[in-house]
Structures are given as C-alpha cells and as structure tokens.
C-alpha positions, 0 to 999 in steps of 0.5 A: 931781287932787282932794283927799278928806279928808287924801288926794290923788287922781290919775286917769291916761290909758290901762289903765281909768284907774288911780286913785293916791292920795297921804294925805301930801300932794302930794309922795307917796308915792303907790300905785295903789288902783284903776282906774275900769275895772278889766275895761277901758273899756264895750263902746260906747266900744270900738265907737265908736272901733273899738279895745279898745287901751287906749293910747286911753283919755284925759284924765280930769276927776274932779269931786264933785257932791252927794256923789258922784263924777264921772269925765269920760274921754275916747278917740281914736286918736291924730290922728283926730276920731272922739272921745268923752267918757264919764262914770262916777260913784261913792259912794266915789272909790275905787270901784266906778264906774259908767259913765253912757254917752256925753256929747259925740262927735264925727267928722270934719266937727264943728267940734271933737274931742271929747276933753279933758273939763273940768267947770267951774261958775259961781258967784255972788257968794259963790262958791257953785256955780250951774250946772255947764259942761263944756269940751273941745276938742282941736285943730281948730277949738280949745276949746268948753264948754256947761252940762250938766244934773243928770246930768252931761251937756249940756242939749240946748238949750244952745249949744256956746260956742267960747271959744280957737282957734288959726289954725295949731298944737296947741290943746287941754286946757281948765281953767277955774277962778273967781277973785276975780270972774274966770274964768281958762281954761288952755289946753296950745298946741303938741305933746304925746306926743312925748316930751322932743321934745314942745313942750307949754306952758301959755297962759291969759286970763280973762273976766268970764263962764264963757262968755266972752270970754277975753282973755290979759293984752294983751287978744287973745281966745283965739278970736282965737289969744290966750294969755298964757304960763305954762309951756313947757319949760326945762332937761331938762323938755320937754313941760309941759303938760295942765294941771289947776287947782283949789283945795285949802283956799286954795291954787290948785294947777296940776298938769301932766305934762311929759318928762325928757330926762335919763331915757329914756321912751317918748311916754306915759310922761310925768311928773307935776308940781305946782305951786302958783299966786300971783295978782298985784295985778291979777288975773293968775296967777303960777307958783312953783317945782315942789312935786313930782314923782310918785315922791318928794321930793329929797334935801339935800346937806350939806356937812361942813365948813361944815354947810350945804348946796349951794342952787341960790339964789335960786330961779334957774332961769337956765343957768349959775348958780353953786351955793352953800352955805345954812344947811339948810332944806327948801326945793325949791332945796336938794333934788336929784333923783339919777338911778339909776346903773344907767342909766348902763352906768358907774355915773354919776349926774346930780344935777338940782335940783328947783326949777330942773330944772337939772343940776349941770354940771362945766364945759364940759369945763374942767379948771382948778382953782378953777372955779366949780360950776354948774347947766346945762340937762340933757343926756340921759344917752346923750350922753356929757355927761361934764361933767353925769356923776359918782361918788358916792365913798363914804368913811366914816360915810354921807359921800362926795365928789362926782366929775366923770367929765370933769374928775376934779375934786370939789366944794367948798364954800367954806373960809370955811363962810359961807352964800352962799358959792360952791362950786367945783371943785377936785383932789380931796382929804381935806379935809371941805370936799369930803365931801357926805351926803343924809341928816342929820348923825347927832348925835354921842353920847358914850358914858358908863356911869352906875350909881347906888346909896343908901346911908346917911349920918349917918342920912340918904340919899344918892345916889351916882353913878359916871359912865365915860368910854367915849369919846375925848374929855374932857367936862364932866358934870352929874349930876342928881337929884331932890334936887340937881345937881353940876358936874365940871369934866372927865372924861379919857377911860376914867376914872370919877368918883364923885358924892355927892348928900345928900337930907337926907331919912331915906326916898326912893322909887325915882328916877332920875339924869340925866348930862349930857356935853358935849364940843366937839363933842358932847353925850348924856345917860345916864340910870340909876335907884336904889332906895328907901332908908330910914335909921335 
C-alpha cells in the first residue's frame, strides 16, 4: 500500500496485478483503476518460470524514487525455488507501466527463493534517504537484502546479506522500515495460502544498521530463528500475514491479508486488513485494533430505548466478553460486520465485531432468560453454529429485533439505559429495549403549516403569522422575525394559532419568518416569507 496525494493505493497478487485505489481513505471504498500488466506478465518472466498461469504472479512492492514509480513483482509455482523478481516503473501510479526486466532469480541449489521483493532505504540522521536496498526471501534458507543502484536493481558487487532464518517452518515477506534510529524488519512465519487453514503470523526485530543484525525484543537474532510476535490469527481471522509497513504523514501503518472462517473463500482469495502501529517507551512496535477491511466499514447498532449503542468495550479482544451499551461514537468497537444472509440457505446472518473479529454468540445453546449476550470466537456459517446465527426482525421505521436461530431469544439492552450497562438475552418482546437499527435515528419532525401576510396598523406594519399544528403532539412555538419574537406557551394538536408582530416602521422589504416547536420529544422549524409593505 502507498499513498499519492489524497488517495490510497494497493497493488495485488495474480491477473497483471490489479492496482485499487481508495481517495477516502483506508476504509475505502475502493475500485480497481488498472493493472500493472493489463495484457498480462512480459513474455521472459512466463519462459522463466515456464507458465502463462497468472495465479503466480506474486507479492508486489511499489516504491517512488525521484518522481517515478516502481513496481517490484515477483512469480513462482507454488513450492518451487525457481523464482524471479521483475521490476516495472511509471510516471503516473496508475499507469502505463513499463517493464525494466529481471532483478533476482533464483533455482534450486541458491541458498534462498527469489521471491517476496521489499524496497528498503537507509537514511541519515535527518532521515533523508541514502542508499536504496532490497530484500526478499521466501522459506529456504529465509530472508536476504542487497543495495541496489540507480536503476533499481542490484549492484553486482554488493553482498547478498542474510538478515532472518528459521531452522524448521515457513519464513518469508520482509518489510523493513527506519524508526527513531532503529530499523525494524517484519517477517510472516508459518503457512500461508491455505485458507482460514493458514497459520500465517506477524514476527519482528530491529537493528541499528539496514543490514543487520535484527535482534527481536529477547535479544535472538532473527538468523538465529528470532522474532518477537505481533500478529497471529484469533477468533475467525486465520492467516494474518504478508505484511507491508510504511509511514503515512506520521502514521506507522501495517497492512496485512488474513482469512475469514465465517466466509467461505478459496486458498487466494484472502482479505485485506490495516492496522496502524504505536511505538512504546523503549523503542518497540505495538499493534492497535484493525482500521479496515477492503469492502467497507461496519455499521453501529443503536438501540432504541436507551440510545446508545451495543460496544464490545474496552477494546477486548478476549472470547466470552460481555457486550454493553456505550454512548454513540465512531469507534471499530461499536462497528459490526453483518454477514450477507444469502450465505446462509435460511437467511441467517453473523454479526462479527470489527475491533475484536469476534462473534455475537447466543450462548452455548443456553435457553434461560437473563443470560448475559457475548462475543465468541466465530464459527463458520456451515457448522450449524445456531448460537452464532440470527434473524434480523424488521418491525417498523428501519428499527428491528435481533433474534438467536438457537435460543429464540432477542437481545437487550439493559432498562436502566446507563452506558456500560450489560445486554442480555431475554423472551423476545415489544419493548424498545429489544429494537436495534444500523443507520442513524432519523430526527423526529413536527410537522406545522406556517403562512405569513402584512397588513397596516395605525399607520405602520405589522407581520401577522398563522402556525398549524399538523401533529400529534402539543408544542410550545416560538415565532420570529426581523422585528421581534413571541412565545405560545402551547399549541394542541390540529389547531391554528395567530401572532401579531408590530415593526413599528411605515415601510419593510420582503423577509422571512422563523417557527420554532418543540415538543418532548421532538423539535423542527418552519419557515415562511412575507411581502414588502408600505403604509400611509
């Protein structure tokens, strides 16, 4: 991911890597604007791996050197160490792109595979740019960088540095970025591409030099098979991995693909998540809670009778933590992901919170009343997990209960409509404390018909105003104008009322009159425009 301007980029594996492009920031909405080969990868990278499958087209990097684009791809066939790295470049990120051939190959026999490109640059102590690097490496021997020159790729007398190994599992996707005097490599340990079967998670260490040596946070060089942990899969999310960190006007961003087990997908069909990342006192990275998934923010679920809305609190990303009602905000630990119910031959739905990738959960199949609403770790929607499945009720004006497929029971908010306050699970009834909606509570309008007219008095104008009450209920008016107010106290509903307002003036222009209602529960203002007037 990069960011150009106001938008934000991403570049893709497989199909002439698409290129998406997002100009409302990371949470999308996202479109495909082009690919970096649209007519398909050039012809030496399909002889070189001996394919025209685009399924192995792999791992793209983009970087921008000197105002132009640089796109690092890579390809393989999936286990084999006859891999290349290619590089494209452009004026425009959006193309058209040119390819600049080779750049690292490798066959069996080479101590790593040649795939996983990561541009990387050292910097001074301003943190201007010196020279340029570039890692890769994918299992094998692990991973491995080396400056390259002015066009992108490796001078030929500059060292292959090994910089992680692993003596046994999945190694592989470098990210390297500079930090407060340190540079922090980010590595993907363990399986990917196996679906939410993949056991993909994020490990890191960090050095004093681009080269090394990477220690992780116990002081294990990552060539000794060292890495501090970060990321690895939780609740429905399996997978999280392939990792890319860069920097977005003082924001350290980590961007990652990761696997829902709740929606059915192949092995490369993977999600995309960001997250943004914090630094602790002394120097190490620490993860906050997802920014977003491609495809959308969630929604809030506001509850009627309180007015606050279900919170999985507290940031918790623990199974079995009670759901409660917060006031509103905008927060990822009130948006809920609801799953489409045409994956669901019954029409079910989960609802998975977006902070902590838990479900809302019914209880292990517990039908007592009064039991407190949870989130648990997701199970997929071809289990028969009724206790994770359930019917959004429509009942009137966009409001709805929220029924379990197991239990039959609805959830609730708590009576007491404090914030913090706990939801449960109770019989389902027509109480508002069981009515849930996931657009914003339209405000409530009276409706009054106001006309306004002049006329003289005496020699001079006044402004007389006739408000109708066309709702249900009674309301306190304020009627104003240019030259002056008047309060009624009380208007019953479907009477008119009339208001005199002298202006003590023998001329006026054409203005405009102002009624206020307000009621118990609602408040609107009608406005309506009278004519010049001249007296005398």
């Amino acid at each position: 991911m990069t960011r150009d301007g106001d938008c934000y980029y991403v570049i893709s594996s497989l199909y002439g890597y698409p290129i998406r492009r997002s100009c409302d920031g990371v949470d999308g909405p996202w479109e495909v604007v082009g690919k970096i080969f649209p007519n398909g990868s050039p012809q030496w990278f399909k002889d070189y791996l001996n394919t025209t499958n685009p399924m192995y087209e792999w791992a793209p990097a983009i970087d921008k050197v000197d105002g132009k684009w640089r796109v690092y791809y890579a390809g393989t066939t999936f286990g084999s160490q006859r891999s290349t790295i290619g590089l494209a470049t452009a004026d425009d990120i959006e193309g058209p792109w040119t390819d600049q051939g080779e750049v690292k190959s490798s066959v069996p026999g080479k101590p790593y595979n040649a795939i996983d490109p990561d541009p990387v640059w050292a910097v001074d102590e301003k943190g201007d740019r010196t020279k340029a690097y570039l890692a890769w490496g994918s299992w094998w021997s692990g991973l491995y960088i080396q400056e390259i020159g002015a066009d992108g790729k490796p001078l030929p007398e500059a060292p292959e540095v090994h910089i992680a190994s692993r003596a046994k599992g999945g190694l592989e996707a470098a990210s390297v970025i500079h930090h407060d005097g340190y540079y922090y490599l980010f590595a993907s340990y363990d399986g990917c591409c196996a679906g939410p079967n993949s056991t993909y998670n994020i490990r890191y260490g960090r050095s004093a030099s681009v080269t090394g040596p990477y220690l992780d946070e116990s002081g294990v060089d990552m060539v000794n098979g060292g890495g501090t942990l970060l990321l690895a899969g939780y609740g429905n999310i399996r997978g999280t991995g392939h990792q890319d960190v860069f920097e977005d006007d003082g924001t350290t961003r980590l961007v990652h693909h990761y696997y829902d087990r709740t929606r059915p997908a192949g092995n490369f069909d993977a999600y995309l998540q960001v997250r943004d990342l914090t630094w602790s006192e002394d120097g190490w990275p620490e993860l906050l809670g997802p920014s977003t998934t491609i495809g959308g923010v969630g929604v809030p679920f506001i509850n009627k009778s309180s007015e606050l809305c279900l919170d999985a609190w507290e940031w918790n990303q623990t199974p079995g933590t009670v759901m409660r009602t917060a006031t509103c905000n905008e927060l990822n630990v009130q948006q809920w992901y609801v799953s489409d119910p045409g994956q669901s031959a019954d029409d079910f739905v989960t609802i998975t919170n977006r902070n902590s990738q838990l479900c809302v959960d019914g209880g292990e199949f517990d039908t007592a009343r009064n039991s407190p609403a949870m989130q648990q770790a997701c199970e997929s929607l071809d289990s028969h997990a009724y206790a994770q499945e359930f019917q959004l009720e429509a009942t009137r004006d966009g409001w709805f209960k929220v029924r379990n497929r197991e239990t039959k029971l609805c959830l609730t908010a708590a009576t007491a409509n404090v914030a913090g306050s706990n939801t449960t699970w109770e019989a389902c009834n027509a109480g508002d404390a069981q009515l849930w909606r996931t657009t914003a509570v339209p405000e409530e309008r009276l409706p009054f018909t106001v006309t306004a007219a002049t006329r003289c008095v005496a020699g001079k104008v006044v402004v007389a105003v006739t408000s109708r009450n066309d709702s249900d209920m009674a309301a306190r008016l304020e009627v104003s104008t240019p030259y002056g107010s008047k309060i009624v106290s009380v208007i019953e509903p479907g009477k008119s009322v009339s208001s005199t307002i002298a202006t003590r003036l023998v001329a006026i222009a054409t203005g405009t009159v102002s009624v206020t209602a307000t009621s118990s529960d609602a408040e609107s203002v009608t406005q309506a425009s009278f004519a010049a007037r001249t007296c005398g």
